[in-house]
C-alpha positions in Angstrom: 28.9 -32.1 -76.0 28.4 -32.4 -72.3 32.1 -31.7 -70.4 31.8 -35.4 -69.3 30.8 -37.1 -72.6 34.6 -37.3 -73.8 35.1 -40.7 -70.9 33.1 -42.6 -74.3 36.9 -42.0 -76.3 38.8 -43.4 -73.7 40.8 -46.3 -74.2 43.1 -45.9 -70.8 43.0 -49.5 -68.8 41.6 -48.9 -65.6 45.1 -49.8 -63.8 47.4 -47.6 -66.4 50.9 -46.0 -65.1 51.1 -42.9 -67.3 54.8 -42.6 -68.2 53.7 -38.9 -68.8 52.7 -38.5 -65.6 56.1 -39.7 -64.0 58.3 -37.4 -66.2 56.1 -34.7 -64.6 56.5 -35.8 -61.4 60.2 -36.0 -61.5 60.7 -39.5 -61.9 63.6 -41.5 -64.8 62.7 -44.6 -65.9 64.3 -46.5 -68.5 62.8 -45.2 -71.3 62.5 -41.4 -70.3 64.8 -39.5 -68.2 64.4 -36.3 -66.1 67.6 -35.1 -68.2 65.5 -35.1 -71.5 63.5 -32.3 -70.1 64.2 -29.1 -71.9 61.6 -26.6 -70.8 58.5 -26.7 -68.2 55.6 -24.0 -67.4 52.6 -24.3 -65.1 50.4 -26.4 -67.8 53.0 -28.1 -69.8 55.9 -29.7 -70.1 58.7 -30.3 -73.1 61.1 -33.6 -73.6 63.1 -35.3 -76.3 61.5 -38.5 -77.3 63.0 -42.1 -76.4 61.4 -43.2 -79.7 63.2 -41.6 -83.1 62.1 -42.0 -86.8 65.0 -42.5 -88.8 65.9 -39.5 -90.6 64.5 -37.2 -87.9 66.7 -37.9 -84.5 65.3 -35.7 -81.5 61.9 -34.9 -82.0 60.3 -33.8 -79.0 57.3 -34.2 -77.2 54.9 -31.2 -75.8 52.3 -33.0 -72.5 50.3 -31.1 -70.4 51.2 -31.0 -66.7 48.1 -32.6 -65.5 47.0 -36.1 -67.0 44.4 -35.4 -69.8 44.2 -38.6 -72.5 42.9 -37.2 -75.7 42.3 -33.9 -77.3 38.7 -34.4 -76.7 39.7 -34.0 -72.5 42.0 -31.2 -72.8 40.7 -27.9 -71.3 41.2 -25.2 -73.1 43.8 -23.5 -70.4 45.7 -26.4 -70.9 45.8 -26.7 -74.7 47.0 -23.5 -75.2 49.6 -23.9 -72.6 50.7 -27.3 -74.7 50.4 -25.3 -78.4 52.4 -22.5 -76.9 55.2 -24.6 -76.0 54.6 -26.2 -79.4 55.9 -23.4 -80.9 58.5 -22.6 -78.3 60.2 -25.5 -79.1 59.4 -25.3 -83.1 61.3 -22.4 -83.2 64.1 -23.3 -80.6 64.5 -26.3 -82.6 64.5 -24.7 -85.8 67.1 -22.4 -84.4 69.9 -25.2 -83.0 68.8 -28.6 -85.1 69.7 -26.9 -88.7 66.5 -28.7 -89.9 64.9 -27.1 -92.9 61.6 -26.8 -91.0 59.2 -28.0 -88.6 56.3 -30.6 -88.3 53.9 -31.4 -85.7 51.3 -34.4 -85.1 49.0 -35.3 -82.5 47.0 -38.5 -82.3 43.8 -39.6 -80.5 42.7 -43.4 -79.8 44.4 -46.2 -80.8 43.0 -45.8 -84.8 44.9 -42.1 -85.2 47.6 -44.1 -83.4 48.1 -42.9 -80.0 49.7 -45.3 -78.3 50.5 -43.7 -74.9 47.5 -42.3 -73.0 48.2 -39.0 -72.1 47.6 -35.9 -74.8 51.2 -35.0 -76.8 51.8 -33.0 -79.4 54.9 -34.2 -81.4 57.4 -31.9 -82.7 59.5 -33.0 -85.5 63.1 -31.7 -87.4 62.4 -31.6 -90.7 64.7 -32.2 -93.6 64.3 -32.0 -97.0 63.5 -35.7 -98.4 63.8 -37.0 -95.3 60.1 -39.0 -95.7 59.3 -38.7 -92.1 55.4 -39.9 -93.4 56.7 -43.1 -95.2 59.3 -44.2 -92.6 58.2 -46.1 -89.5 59.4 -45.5 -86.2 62.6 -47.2 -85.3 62.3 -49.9 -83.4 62.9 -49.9 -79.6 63.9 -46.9 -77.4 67.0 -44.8 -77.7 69.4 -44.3 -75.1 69.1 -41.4 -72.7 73.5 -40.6 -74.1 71.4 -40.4 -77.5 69.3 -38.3 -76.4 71.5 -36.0 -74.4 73.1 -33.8 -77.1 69.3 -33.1 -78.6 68.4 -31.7 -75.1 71.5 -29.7 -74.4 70.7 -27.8 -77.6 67.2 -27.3 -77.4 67.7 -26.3 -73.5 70.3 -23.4 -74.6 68.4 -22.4 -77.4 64.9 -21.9 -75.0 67.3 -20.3 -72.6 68.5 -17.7 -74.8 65.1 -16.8 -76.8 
């Protein structure tokens, strides 16, 4: 498929703010803060979620640094950048969540669900019978205080690996 082909899949409105993009750019709004940051390269960039499933508090979200809005735009530096960090942060949260494992999830177009418009890979704690596929997202945001303990221990935990 011709590099430009992947503009058929995309679904951003022509006038979109990407959240993504403002986290990157060092910029809080009220649904995600600079302070939920836990670990940054060149290519990609790691936060705790404002949005939690219910048995599964602090999952975190792995963007690349420069706006891509599906898998089908992401250049291959970039993706491995973002899988990378993936599993930096699998392993970091494995390490300081006491989860009993790891899942991760990505989702292109508004039928595999993605509902912001910037590639992310998920990153979930996993617990045993915690039916993270059954349960629906909470509703609303979480508060950044929420938030804040999740990040502190993922941040120490990247810090020290």
């Amino acid at each position: 498929m011709p590099d430009g082909d992947h503009q058929q899949f995309s679904h951003q409105p022509p006038d979109y703010s990407c959240p993504f993009c403002a986290l990157i750019a060092g910029r809080s709004d009220p649904v995600n803060s600079q302070q939920d940051v836990v670990a940054r390269t060149d290519r990609a960039l790691a936060f705790v979620s404002p949005r939690w499933w219910p048995n599964n508090h602090g999952h975190v979200l792995v963007v690349p640094t420069t706006h891509h809005e599906n898998l089908y735009a992401l250049p291959p530096a970039d993706g491995h950048a973002v899988h990378d960090l993936v599993r930096e942060v699998a392993v970091a949260m494995r390490h300081s969540y006491g989860c009993d494992g790891v899942s991760t999830r990505q989702h292109n177009e508004p039928a595999g669900n993605q509902d912001v418009w910037h590639l992310h890979v998920h990153v979930f704690p996993r617990y045993a019978d915690d039916h993270l596929y059954r349960n629906a997202p909470l509703p609303g945001f979480v508060s950044a205080e929420q938030r804040r303990p999740y990040a502190e221990r993922l941040r120490a935990a990247l810090a020290t690996a």
